[in-house]
N, C-alpha and C positions, 0 to 999 in steps of 0.2 A: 504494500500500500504506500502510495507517496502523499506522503506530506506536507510538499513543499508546496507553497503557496504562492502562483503564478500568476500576476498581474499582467492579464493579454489585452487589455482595454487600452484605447489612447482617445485622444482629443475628438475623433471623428465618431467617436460612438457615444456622443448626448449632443444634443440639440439645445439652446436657448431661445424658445420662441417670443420670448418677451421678458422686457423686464421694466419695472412699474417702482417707483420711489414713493415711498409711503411718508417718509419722514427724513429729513437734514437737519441735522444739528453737528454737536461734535463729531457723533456716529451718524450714518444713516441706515436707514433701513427699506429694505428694496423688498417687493415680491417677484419670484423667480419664475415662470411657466417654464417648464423642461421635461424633454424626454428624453429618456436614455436607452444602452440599448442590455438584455437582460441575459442574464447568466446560459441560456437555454439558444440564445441568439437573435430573439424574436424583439419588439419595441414597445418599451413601457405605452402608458397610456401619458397624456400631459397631465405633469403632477403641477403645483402651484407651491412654494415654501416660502416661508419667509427667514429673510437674512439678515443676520446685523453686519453691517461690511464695515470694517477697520482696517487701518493700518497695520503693514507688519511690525513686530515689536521687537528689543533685544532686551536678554537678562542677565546678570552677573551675579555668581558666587563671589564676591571676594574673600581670598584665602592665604593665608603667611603660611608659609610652606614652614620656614624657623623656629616659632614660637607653634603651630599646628593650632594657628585661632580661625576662624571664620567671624566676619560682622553680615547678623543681620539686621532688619528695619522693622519699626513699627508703625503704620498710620492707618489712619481713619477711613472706611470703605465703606462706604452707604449700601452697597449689593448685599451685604452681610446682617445688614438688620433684619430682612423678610425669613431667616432662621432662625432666628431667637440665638447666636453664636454671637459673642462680644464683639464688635466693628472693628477694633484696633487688632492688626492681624498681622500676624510674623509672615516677614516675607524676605526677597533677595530684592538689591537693586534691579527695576524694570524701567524701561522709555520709549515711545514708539518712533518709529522711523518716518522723518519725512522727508517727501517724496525720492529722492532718489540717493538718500542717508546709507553710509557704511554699517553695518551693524556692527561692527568693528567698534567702531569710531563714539557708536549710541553708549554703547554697553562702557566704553572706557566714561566718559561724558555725567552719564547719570551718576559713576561710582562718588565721581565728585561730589555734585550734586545733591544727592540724596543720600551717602555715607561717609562724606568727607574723607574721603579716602582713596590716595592713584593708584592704578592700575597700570602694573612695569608689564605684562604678560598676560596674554590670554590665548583659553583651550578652547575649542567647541566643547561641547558635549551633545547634542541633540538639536535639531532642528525640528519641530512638530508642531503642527493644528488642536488649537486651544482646543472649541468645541465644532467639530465643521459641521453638526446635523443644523446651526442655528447660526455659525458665524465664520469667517473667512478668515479671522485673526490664526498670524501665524509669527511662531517664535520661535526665534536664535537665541541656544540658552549656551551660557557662556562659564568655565569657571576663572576665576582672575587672580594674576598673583600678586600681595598687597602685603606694605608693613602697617602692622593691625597698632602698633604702639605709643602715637599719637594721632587718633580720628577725631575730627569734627561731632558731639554728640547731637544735637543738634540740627537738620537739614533742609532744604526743600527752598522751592523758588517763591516768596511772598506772591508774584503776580498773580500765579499757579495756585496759590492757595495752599499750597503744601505745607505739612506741619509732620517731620517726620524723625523720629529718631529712633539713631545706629548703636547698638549692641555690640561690642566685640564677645566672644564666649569661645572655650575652647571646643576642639570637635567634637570630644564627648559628650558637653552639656549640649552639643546642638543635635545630636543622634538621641539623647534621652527626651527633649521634646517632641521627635518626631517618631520616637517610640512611642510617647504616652499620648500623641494625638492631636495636639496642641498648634499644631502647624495646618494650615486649611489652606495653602494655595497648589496649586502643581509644580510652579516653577521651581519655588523651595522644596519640595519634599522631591520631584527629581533631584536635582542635582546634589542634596543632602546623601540619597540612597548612591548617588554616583560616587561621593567624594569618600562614602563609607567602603565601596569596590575598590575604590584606586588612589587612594590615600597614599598608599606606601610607593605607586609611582610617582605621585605627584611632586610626592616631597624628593625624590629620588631626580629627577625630572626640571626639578626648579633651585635644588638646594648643593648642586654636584659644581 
């Protein structure tokens, strides 16, 4: 039996018969009519979905290979009130890309920014679609290498509204949160389970 899971589809097998803006603001949000074509070969019926279309975004672990600290952030998310889960939410440096932005260049950018803290080195780790059943938001997650020994506590751009503060903590106190659950974003709790796989390169990697 094979298991390997063969992506034979490309660009020519869905259709966009239309598409309809429901709402602009910061995000917009479109209705999509589309058909595509079905596992069997045959052609869906036109489905209708709605999309929240975003920008692609970048994200950074900042991480001292030396001291073996990571900084995270903490700020304010209004999406987090509709679960009864406290709004102030641990998470990694994020910022979106615009228009035709490095993600390189985002991820080092925000480090500043929003943890007061530079960014001499950066890894990929993943590239992946937030939620795509409802959005096109896609992210470049990053880990960064960074001396965690004098940060900025304090962050964010007043224009922006941002009120946000940076935690230095060592890798263990940041794996015991993400063990006991405490952590609710993706971007953090990948690259935390990443940093928990390849620690020992990392540090091997940056500190040689």
């Amino acid at each position: 039996m094979n298991n390997i899971i063969e992506n034979t589809f490309t660009s020519d097998d869905y259709e966009m018969l239309q598409r309809e803006v429901l709402y602009k603001g910061v995000f917009t949000l479109a209705r999509l009519h589309i058909r595509y074509k079905l596992f069997d070969g045959s052609w869906s019926h036109t489905i209708k979905r709605e999309i929240l279309e975003r920008l692609s975004a970048a994200a950074v672990l900042p991480y001292d290979p030396v001291r073996d600290e990571i900084i995270l952030i903490e700020q304010f998310r209004p999406g987090a009130i509709f679960h009864e889960h406290n709004p102030w939410l641990i998470e990694i440096v994020a910022g979106i890309l615009d228009s035709e932005q490095d993600s390189n260049d985002v991820a080092k950018r925000e480090a500043e920014e929003e943890a007061g803290c530079v960014i001499s080195d950066l890894l990929p780790i993943y590239e992946y679609f937030i939620s795509p059943g409802g959005s096109n938001e896609y992210l470049h997650l990053y880990v960064g290498k960074t001396d965690t020994s004098n940060i900025e506590r304090i962050n964010g751009l007043a224009e922006e509204d941002e009120n946000i503060r940076a935690t230095v903590m060592s890798s263990e106190q940041a794996f015991t949160l993400l063990r006991d659950g405490l952590i609710k974003t993706s971007p953090a709790i990948i690259s935390l389970q990443w940093l928990q796989l390849n620690r020992t390169m990392l540090q091997n990697l940056w500190t040689a």
